[in-house]
C-alpha positions as a Markdown table, in Angstrom:
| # | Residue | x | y | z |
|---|---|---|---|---|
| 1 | Unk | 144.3 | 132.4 | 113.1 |
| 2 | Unk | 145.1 | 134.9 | 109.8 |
| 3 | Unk | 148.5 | 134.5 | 108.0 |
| 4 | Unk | 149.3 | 137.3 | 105.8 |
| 5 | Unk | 152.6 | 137.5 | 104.2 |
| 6 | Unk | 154.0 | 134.5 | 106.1 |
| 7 | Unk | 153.2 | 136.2 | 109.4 |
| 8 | Unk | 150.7 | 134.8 | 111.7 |
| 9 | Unk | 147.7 | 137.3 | 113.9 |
| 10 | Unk | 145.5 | 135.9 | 116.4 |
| 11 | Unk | 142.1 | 137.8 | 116.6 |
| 12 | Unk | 140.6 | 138.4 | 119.4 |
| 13 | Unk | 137.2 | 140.5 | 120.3 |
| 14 | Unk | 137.4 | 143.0 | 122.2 |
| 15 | Unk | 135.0 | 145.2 | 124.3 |
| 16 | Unk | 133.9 | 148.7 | 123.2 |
| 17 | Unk | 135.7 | 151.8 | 124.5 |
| 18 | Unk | 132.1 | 152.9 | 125.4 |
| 19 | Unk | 131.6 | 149.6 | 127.7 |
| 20 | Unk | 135.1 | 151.3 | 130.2 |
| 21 | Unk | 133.5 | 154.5 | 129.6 |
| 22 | Unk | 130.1 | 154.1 | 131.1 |
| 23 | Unk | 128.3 | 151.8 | 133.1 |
| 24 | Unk | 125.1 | 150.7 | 132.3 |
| 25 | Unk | 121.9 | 152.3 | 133.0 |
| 26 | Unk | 118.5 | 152.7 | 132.7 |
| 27 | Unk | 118.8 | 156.5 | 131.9 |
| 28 | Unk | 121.0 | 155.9 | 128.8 |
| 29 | Unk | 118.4 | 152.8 | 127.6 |
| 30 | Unk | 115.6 | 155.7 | 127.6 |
| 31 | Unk | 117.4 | 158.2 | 126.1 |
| 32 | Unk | 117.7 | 155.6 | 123.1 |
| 33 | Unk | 114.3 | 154.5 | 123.5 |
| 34 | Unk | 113.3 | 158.3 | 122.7 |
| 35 | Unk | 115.6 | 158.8 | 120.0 |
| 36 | Unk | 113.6 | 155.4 | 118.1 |
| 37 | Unk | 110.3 | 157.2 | 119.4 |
| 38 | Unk | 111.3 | 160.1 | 117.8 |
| 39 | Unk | 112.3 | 158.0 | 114.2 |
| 40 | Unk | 108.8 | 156.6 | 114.1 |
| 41 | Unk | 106.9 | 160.3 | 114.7 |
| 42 | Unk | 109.4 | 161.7 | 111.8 |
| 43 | Unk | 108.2 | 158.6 | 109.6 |
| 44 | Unk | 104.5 | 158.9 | 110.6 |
| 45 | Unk | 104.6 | 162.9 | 109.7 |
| 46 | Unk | 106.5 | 162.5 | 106.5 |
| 47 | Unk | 105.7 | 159.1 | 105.3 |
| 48 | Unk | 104.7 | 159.5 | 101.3 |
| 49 | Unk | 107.2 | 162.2 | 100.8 |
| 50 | Unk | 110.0 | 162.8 | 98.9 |
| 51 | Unk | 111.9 | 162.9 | 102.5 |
| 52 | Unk | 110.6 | 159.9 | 103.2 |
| 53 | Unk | 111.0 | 156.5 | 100.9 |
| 54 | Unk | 110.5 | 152.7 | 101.1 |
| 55 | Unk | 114.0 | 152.8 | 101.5 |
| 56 | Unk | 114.4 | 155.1 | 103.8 |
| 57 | Unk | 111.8 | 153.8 | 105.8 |
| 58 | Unk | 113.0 | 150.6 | 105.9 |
| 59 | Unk | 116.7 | 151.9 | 106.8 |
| 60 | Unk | 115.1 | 153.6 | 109.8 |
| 61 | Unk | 112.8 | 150.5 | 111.0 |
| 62 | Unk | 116.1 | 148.4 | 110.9 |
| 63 | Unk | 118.6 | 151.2 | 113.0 |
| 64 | Unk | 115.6 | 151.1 | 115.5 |
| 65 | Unk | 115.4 | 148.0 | 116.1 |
| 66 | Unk | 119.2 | 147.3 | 117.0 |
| 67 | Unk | 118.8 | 150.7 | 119.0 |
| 68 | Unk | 116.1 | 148.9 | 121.2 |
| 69 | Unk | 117.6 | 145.7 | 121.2 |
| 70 | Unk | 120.8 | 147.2 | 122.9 |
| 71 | Unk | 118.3 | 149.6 | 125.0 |
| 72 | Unk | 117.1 | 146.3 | 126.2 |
| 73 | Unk | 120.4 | 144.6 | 127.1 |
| 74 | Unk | 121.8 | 148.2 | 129.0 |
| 75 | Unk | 118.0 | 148.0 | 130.6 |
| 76 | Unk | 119.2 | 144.1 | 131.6 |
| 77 | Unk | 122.2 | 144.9 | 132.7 |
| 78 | Unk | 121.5 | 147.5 | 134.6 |
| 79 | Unk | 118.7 | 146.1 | 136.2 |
| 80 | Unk | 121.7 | 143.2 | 137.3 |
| 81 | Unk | 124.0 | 145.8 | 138.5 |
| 82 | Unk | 121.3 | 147.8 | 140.6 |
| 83 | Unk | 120.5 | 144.0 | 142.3 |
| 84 | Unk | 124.4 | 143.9 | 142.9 |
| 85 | Unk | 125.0 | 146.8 | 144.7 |
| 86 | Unk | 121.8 | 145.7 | 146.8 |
| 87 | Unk | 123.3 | 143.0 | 147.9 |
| 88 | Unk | 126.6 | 143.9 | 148.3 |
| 89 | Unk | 125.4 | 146.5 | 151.0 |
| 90 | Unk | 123.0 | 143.8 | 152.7 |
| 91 | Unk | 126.0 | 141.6 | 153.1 |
């Protein structure tokens, strides 16, 4: 609970817009596996540049892996929606 001038909020977490928006899928998890692919070829061509620091390396290693960490939870869960529909057709 957060009082602020006398006045009391409850906070509560929400989902994402994007989570009503689109549905998981396996398609969108490659698409963002590509994009980290695509981060570590730019950093391989470049590395010891002036276009390409410690620190911008390191910026890039740490964006990719929360890319492929949420790649792997939409790969998850749409692996769990896929087995879903399965079964809701066998039954």
């Amino acid at each position: 609970m957060l009082d602020i001038l006398g006045a009391a909020a409850i906070l509560v977490p929400v989902m994402s817009e994007q989570s009503y928006l689109q549905t998981p899928s396996s398609a969108n998890a490659r698409v963002d596996i590509a994009g980290v692919e695509g981060n570590l070829e730019y950093i391989a061509e470049n590395i010891g540049t002036e276009w390409c620091t410690l620190d911008d390396i390191k910026g890039i290693i740490d964006e990719s892996r929360k890319t492929l960490d949420g790649a792997r939870h939409e790969l998850r869960d749409a692996e769990a929606s896929h087995r879903t529909q399965v079964i809701e057709r066998l039954i």
